[in-house]
C-alpha positions in Angstrom: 0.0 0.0 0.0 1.2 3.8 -0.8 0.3 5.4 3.2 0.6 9.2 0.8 -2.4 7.7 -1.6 -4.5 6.8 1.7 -7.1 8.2 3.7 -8.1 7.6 7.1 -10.9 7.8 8.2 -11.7 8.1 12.3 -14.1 5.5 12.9 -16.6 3.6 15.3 -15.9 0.2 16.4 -19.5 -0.7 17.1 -20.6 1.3 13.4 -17.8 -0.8 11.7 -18.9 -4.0 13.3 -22.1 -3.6 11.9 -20.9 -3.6 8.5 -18.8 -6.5 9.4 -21.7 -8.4 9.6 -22.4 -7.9 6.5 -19.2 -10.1 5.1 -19.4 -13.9 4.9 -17.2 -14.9 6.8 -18.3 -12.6 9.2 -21.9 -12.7 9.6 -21.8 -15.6 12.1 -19.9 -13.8 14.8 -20.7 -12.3 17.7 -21.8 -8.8 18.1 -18.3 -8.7 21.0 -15.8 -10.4 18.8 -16.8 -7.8 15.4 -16.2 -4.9 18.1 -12.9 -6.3 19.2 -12.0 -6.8 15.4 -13.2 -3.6 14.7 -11.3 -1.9 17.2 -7.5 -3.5 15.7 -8.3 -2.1 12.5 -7.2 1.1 10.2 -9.6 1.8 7.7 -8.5 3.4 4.4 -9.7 4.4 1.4 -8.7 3.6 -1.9 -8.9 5.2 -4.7 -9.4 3.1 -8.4 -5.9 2.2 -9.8 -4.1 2.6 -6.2 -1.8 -0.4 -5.4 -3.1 -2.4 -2.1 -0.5 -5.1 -2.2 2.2 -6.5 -4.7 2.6 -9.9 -5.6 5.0 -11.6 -3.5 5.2 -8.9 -0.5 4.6 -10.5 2.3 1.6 -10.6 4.0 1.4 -8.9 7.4 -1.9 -7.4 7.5 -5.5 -8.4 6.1 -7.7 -6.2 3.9 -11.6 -6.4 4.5 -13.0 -4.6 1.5 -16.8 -3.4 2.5 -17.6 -1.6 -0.7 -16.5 -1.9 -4.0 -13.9 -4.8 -5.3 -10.2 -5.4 -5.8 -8.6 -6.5 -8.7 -5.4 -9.0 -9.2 -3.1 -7.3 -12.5 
């Protein structure tokens, strides 16, 4: 990820838990557990063309993408 091309955005654990529930692999949990996962992460937003990962970096973090879609080049 370029951090210059990013924006974050404050944001509220129990608001982004609710759209947590709204992902598959999600929407079995707990209301508790998407608040604690809410609360480790950073949400960004990215603009179309931006670079979220490269191929062969390695991977240290895990992207949640709640609106739109990401594409492999």
């Amino acid at each position: 990820m370029n951090p210059t091309a990013l924006s974050i955005p404050t944001h509220d654990p129990g608001a982004l838990a609710v759209e947590f529930k709204s992902v598959p692999a999600f929407s079995d949990l707990p209301e508790d557990d998407l608040i604690w996962l809410a609360g480790l992460t950073t949400p960004v937003d990215v603009g179309p063309g931006e670079v979220v990962v490269r191929e062969g970096t390695p991977a240290d973090y895990l992207c949640i993408v709640l609106k739109g879609e990401l594409r492999g080049q």
